[in-house]
HTML snippet that shows the backbone in 3Dmol.js (N, CA, C, O; Angstrom):
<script src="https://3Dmol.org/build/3Dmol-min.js"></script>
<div id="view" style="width:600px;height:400px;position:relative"></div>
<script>
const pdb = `
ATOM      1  N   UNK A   1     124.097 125.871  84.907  1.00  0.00           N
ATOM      2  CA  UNK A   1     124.442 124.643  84.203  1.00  0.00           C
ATOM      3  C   UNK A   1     123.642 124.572  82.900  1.00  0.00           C
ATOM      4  O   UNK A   1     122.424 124.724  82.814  1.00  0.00           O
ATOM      5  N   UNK A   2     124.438 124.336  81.964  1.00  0.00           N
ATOM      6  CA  UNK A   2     123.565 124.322  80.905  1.00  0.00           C
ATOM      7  C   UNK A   2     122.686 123.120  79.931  1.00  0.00           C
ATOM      8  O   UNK A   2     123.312 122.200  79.405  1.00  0.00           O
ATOM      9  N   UNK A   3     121.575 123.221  79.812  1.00  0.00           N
ATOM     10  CA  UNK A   3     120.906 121.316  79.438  1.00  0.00           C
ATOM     11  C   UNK A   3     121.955 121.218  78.783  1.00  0.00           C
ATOM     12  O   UNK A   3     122.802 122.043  78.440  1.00  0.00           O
ATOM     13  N   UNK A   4     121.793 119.732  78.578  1.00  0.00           N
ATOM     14  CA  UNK A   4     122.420 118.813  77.425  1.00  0.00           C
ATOM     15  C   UNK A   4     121.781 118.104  76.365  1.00  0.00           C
ATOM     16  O   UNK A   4     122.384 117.604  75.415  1.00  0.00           O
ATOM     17  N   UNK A   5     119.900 118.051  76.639  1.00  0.00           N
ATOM     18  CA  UNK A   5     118.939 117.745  75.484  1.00  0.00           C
ATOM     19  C   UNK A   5     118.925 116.086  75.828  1.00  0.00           C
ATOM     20  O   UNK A   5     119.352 115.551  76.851  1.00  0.00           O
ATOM     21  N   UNK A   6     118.378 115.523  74.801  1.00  0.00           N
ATOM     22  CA  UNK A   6     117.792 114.424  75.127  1.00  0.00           C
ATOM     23  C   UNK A   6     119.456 113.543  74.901  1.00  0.00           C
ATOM     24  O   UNK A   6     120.421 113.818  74.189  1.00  0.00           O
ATOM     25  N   UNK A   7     119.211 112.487  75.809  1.00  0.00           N
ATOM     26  CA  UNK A   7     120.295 111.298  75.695  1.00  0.00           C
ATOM     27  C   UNK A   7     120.697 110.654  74.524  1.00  0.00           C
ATOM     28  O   UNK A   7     121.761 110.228  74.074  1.00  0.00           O
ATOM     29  N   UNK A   8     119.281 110.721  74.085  1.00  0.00           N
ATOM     30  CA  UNK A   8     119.451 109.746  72.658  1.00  0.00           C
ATOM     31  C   UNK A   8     119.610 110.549  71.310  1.00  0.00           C
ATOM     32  O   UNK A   8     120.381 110.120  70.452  1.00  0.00           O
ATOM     33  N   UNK A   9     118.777 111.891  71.079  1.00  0.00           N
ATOM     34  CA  UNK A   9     119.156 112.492  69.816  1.00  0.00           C
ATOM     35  C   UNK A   9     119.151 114.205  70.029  1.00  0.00           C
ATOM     36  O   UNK A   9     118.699 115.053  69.260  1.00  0.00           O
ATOM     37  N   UNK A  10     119.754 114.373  71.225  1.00  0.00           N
ATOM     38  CA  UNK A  10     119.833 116.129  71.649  1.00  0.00           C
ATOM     39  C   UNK A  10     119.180 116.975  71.500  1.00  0.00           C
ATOM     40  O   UNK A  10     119.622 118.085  71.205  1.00  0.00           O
ATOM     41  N   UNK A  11     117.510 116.637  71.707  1.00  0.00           N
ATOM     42  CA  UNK A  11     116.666 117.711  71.208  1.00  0.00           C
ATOM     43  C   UNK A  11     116.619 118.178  72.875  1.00  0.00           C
ATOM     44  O   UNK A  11     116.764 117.279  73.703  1.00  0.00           O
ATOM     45  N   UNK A  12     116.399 119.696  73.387  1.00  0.00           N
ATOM     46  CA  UNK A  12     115.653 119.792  74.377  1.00  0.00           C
ATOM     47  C   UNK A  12     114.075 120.310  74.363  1.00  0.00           C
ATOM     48  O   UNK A  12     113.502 121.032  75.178  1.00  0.00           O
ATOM     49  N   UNK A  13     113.676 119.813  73.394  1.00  0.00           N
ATOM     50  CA  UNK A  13     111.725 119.714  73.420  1.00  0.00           C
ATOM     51  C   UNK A  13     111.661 118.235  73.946  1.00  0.00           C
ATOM     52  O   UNK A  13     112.078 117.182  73.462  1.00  0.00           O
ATOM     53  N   UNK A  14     110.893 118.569  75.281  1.00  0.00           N
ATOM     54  CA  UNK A  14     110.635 117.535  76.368  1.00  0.00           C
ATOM     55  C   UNK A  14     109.551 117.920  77.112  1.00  0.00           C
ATOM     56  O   UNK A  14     109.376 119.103  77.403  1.00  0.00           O
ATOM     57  N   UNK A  15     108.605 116.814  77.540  1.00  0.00           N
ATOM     58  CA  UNK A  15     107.342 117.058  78.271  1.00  0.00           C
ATOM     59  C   UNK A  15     107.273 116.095  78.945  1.00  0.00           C
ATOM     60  O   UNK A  15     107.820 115.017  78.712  1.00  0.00           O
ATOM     61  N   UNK A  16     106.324 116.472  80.221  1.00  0.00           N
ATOM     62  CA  UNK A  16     106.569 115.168  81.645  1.00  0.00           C
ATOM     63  C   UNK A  16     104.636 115.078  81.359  1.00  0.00           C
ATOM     64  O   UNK A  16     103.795 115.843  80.887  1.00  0.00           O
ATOM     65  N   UNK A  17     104.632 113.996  81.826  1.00  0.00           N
ATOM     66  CA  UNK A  17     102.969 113.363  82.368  1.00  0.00           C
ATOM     67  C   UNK A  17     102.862 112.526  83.116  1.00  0.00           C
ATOM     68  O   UNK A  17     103.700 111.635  82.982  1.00  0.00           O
ATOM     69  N   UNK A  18     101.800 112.340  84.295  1.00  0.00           N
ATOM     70  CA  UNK A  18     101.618 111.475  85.467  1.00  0.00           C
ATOM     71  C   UNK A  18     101.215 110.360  84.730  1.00  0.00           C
ATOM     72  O   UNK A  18     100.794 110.358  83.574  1.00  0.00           O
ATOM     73  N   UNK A  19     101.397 109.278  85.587  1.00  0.00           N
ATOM     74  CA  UNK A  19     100.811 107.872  84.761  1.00  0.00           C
ATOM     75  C   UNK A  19     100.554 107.165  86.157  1.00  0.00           C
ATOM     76  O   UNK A  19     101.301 107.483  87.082  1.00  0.00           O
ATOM     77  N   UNK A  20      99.468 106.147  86.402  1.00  0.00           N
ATOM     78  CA  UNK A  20      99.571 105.491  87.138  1.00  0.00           C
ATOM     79  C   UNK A  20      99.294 103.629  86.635  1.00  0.00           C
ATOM     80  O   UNK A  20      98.628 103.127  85.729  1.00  0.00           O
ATOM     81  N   UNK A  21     100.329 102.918  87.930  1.00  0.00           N
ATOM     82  CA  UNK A  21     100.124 101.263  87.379  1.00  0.00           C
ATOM     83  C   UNK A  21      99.476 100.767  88.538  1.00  0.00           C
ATOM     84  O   UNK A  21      99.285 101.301  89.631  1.00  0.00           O
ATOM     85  N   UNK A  22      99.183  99.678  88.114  1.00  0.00           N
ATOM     86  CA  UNK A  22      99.301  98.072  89.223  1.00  0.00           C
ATOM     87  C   UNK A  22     100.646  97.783  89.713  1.00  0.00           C
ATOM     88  O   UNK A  22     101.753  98.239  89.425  1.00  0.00           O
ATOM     89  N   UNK A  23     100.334  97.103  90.344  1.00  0.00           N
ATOM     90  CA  UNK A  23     101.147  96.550  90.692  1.00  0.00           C
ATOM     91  C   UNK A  23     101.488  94.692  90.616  1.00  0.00           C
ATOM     92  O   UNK A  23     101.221  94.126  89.556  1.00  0.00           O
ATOM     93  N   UNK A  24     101.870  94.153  91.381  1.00  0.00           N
ATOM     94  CA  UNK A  24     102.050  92.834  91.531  1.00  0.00           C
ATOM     95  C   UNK A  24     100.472  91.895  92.454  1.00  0.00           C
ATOM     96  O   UNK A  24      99.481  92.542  92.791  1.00  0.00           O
ATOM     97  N   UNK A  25     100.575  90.571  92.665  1.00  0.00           N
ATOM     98  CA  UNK A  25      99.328  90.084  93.324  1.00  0.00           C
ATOM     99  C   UNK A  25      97.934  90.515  93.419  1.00  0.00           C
ATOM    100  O   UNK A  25      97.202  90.090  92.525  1.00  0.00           O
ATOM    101  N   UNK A  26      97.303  91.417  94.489  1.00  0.00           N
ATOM    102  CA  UNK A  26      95.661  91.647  94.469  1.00  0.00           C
ATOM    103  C   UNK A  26      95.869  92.690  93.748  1.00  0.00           C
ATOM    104  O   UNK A  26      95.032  92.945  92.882  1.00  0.00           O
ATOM    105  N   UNK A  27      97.091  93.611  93.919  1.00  0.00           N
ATOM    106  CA  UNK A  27      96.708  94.904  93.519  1.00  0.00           C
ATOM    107  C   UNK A  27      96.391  94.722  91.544  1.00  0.00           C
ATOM    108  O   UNK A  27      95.581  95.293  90.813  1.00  0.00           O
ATOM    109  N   UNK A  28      97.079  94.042  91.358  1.00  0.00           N
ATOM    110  CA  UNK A  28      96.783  93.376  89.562  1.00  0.00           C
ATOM    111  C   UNK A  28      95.906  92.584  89.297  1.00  0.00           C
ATOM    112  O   UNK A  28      95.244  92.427  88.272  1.00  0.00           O
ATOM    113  N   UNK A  29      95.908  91.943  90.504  1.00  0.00           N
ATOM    114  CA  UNK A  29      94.093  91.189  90.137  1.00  0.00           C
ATOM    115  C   UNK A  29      92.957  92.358  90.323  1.00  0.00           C
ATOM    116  O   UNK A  29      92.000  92.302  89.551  1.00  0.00           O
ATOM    117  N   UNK A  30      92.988  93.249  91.145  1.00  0.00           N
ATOM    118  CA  UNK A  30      91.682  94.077  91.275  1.00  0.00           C
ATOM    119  C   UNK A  30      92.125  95.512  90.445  1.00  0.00           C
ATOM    120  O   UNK A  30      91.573  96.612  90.456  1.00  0.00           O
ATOM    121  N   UNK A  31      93.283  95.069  89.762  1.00  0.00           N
ATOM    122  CA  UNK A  31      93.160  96.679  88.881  1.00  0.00           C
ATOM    123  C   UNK A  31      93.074  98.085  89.449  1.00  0.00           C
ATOM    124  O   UNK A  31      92.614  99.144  89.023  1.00  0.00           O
ATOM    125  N   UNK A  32      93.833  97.617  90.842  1.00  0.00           N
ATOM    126  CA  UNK A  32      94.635  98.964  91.971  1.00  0.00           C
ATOM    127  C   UNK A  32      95.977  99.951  91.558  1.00  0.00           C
ATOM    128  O   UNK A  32      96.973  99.856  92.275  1.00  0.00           O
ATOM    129  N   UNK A  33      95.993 100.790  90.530  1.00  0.00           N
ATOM    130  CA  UNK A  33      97.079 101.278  90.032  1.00  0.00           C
ATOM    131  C   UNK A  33      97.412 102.593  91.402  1.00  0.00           C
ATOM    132  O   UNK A  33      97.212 103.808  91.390  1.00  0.00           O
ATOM    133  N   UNK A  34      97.940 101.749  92.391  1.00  0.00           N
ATOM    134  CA  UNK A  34      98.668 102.421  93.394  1.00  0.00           C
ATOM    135  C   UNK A  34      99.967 103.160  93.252  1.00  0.00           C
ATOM    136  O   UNK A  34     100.454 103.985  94.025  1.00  0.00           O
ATOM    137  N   UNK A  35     100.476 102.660  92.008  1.00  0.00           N
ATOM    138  CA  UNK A  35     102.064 102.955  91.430  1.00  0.00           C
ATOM    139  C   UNK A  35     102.194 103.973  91.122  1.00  0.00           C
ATOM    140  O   UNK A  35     102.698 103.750  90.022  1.00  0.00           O
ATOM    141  N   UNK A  36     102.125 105.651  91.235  1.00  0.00           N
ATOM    142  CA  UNK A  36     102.399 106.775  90.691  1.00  0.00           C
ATOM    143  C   UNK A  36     103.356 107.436  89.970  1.00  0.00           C
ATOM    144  O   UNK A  36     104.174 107.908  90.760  1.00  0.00           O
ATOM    145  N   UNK A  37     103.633 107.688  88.822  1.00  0.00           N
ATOM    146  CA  UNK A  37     104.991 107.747  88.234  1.00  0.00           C
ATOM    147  C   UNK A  37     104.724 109.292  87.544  1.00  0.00           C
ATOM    148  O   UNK A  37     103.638 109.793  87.256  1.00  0.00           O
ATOM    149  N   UNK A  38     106.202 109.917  87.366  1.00  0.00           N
ATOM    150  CA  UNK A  38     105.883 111.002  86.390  1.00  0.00           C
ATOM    151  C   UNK A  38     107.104 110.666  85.222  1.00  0.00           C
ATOM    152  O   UNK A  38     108.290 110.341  85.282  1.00  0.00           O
ATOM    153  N   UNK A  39     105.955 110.979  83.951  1.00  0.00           N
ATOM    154  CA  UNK A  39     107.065 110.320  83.136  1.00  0.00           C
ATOM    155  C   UNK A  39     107.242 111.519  82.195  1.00  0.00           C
ATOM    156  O   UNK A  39     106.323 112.165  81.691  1.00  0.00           O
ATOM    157  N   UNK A  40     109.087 111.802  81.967  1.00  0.00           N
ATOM    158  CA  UNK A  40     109.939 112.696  81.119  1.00  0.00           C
ATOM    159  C   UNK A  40     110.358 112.194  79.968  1.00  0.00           C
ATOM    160  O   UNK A  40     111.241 111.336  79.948  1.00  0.00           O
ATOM    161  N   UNK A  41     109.627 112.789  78.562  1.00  0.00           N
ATOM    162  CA  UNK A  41     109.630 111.842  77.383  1.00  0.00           C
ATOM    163  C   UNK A  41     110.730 112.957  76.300  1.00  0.00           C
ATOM    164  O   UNK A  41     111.042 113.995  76.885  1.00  0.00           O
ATOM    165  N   UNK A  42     110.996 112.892  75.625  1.00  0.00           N
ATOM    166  CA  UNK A  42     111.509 113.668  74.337  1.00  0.00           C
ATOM    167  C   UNK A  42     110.028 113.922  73.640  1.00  0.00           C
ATOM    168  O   UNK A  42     108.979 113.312  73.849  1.00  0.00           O
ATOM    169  N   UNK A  43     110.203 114.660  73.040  1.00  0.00           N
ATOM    170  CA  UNK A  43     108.952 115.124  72.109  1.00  0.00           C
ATOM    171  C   UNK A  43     109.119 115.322  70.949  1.00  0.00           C
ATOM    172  O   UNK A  43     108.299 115.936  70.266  1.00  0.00           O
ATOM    173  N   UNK A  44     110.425 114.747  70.411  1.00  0.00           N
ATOM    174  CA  UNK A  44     111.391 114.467  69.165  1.00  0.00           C
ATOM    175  C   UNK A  44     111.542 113.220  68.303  1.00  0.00           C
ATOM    176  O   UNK A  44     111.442 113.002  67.096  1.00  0.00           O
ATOM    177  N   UNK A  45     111.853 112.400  69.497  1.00  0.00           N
ATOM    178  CA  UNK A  45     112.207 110.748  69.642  1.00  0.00           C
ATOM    179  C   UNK A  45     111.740 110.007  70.267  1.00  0.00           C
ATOM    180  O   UNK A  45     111.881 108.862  69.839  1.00  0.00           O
ATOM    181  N   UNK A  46     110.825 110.169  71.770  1.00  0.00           N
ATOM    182  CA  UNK A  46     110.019 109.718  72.199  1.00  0.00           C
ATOM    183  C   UNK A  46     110.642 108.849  73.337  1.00  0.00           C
ATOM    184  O   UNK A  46     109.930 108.011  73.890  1.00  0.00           O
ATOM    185  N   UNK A  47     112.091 109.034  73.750  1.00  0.00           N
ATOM    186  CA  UNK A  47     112.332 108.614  74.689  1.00  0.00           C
ATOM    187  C   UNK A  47     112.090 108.949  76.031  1.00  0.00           C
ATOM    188  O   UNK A  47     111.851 110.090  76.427  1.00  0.00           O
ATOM    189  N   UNK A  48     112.155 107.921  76.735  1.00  0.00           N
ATOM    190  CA  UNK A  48     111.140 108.385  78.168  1.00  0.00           C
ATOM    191  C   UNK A  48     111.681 107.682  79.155  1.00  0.00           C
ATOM    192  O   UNK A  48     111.643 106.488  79.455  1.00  0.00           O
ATOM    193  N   UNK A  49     112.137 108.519  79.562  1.00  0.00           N
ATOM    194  CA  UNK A  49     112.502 108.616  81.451  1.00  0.00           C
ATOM    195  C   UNK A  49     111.242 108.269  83.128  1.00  0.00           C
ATOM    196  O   UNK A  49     110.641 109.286  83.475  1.00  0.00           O
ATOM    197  N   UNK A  50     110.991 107.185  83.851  1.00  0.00           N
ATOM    198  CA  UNK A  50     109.990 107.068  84.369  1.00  0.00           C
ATOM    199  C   UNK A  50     110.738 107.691  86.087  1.00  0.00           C
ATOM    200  O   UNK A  50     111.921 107.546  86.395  1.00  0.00           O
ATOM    201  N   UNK A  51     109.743 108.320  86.906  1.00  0.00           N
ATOM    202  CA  UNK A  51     110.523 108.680  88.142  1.00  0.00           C
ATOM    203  C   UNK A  51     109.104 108.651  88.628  1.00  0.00           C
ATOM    204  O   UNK A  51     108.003 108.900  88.136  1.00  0.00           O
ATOM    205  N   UNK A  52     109.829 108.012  90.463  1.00  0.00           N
ATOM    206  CA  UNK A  52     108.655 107.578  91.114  1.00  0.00           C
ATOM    207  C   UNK A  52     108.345 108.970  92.011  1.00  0.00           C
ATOM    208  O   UNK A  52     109.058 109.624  92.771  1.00  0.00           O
ATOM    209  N   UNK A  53     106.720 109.142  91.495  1.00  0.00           N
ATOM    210  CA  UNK A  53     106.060 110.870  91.959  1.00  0.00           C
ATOM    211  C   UNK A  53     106.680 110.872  93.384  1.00  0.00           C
ATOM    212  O   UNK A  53     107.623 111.644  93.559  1.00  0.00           O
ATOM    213  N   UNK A  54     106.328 110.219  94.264  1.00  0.00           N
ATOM    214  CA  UNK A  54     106.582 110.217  95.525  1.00  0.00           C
ATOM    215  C   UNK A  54     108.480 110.685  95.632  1.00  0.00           C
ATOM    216  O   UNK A  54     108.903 111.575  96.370  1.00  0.00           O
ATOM    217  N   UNK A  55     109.186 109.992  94.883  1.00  0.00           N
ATOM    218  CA  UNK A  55     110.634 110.593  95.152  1.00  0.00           C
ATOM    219  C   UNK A  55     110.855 111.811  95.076  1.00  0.00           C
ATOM    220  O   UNK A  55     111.405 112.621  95.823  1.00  0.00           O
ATOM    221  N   UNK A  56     110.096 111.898  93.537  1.00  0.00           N
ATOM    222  CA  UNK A  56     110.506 113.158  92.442  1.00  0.00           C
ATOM    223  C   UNK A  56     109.638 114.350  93.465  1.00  0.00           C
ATOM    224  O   UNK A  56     109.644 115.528  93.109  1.00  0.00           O
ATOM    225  N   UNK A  57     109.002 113.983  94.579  1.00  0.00           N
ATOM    226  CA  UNK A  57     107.994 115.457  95.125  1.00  0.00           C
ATOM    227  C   UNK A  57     109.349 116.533  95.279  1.00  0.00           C
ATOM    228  O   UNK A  57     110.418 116.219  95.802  1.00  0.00           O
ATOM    229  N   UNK A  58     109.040 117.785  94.728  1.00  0.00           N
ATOM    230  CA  UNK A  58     109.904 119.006  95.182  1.00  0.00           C
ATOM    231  C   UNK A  58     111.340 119.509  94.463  1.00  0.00           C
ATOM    232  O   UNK A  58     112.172 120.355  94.788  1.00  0.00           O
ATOM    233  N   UNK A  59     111.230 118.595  93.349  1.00  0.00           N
ATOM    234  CA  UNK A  59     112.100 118.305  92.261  1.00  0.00           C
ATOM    235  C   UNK A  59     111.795 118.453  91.353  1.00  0.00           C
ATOM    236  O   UNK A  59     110.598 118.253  91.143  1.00  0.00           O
ATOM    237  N   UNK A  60     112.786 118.961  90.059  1.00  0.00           N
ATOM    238  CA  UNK A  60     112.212 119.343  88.522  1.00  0.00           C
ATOM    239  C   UNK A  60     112.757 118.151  87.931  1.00  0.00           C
ATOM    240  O   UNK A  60     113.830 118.039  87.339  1.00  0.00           O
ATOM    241  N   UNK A  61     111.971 117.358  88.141  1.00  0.00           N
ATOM    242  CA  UNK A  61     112.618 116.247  86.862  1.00  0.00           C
ATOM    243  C   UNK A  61     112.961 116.425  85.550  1.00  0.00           C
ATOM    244  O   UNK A  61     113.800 115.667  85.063  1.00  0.00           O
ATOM    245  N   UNK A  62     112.305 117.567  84.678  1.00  0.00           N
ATOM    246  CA  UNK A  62     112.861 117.856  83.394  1.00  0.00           C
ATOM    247  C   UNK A  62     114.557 118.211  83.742  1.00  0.00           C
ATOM    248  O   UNK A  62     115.315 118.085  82.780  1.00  0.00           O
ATOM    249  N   UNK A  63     115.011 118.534  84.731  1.00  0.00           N
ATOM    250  CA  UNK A  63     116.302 118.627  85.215  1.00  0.00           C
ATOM    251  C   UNK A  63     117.211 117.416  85.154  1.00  0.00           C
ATOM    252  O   UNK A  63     118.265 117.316  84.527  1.00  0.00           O
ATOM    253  N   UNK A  64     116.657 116.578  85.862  1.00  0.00           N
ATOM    254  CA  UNK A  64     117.294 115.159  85.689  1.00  0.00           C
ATOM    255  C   UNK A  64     117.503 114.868  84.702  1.00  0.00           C
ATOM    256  O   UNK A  64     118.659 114.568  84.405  1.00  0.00           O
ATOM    257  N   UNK A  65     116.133 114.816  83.440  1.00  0.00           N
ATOM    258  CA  UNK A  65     116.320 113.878  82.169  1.00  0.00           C
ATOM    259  C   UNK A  65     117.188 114.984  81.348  1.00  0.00           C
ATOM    260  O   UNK A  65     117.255 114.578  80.187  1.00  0.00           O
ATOM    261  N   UNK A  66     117.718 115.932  81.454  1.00  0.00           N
ATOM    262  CA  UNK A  66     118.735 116.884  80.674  1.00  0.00           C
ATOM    263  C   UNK A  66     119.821 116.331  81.413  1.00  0.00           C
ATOM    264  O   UNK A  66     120.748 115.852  80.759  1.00  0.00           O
ATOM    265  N   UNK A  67     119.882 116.306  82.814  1.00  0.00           N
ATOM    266  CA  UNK A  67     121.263 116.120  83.110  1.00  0.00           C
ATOM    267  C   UNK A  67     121.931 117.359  83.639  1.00  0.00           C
ATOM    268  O   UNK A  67     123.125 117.337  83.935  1.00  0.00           O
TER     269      UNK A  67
END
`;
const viewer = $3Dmol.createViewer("view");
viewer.addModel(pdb, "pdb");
viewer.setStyle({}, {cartoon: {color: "spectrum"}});
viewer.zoomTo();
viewer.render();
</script>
């Protein structure tokens, strides 16, 4: 299958990075970023795709955000 590049301006220069958040109630009052995400950005345009680590385990997400 062949990419299709970014959604918004068809580059396929793309890079993923872990990020972690808070969440809602104590976990945002005590600054618990339990939320694990890996995020698939363009490196062109800067658009960015967020996928939750825990789903994405065993998966190429640069796959997804091409399509």
């Amino acid at each position: 299958m062949k990419q299709q590049g970014c959604m918004k301006c068809g580059s396929t220069n793309a890079a993923q990075k872990e990020i972690a958040t808070t969440g809602t109630g104590l976990s945002k009052m005590f600054d618990i970023q339990h939320n694990q995400f890996l995020v698939v950005y363009c490196k062109n345009c800067g658009y960015s795709e967020f996928y939750n680590k825990q789903a994405a385990r065993g998966s190429n997400v640069l796959d997804l955000f091409f399509g």
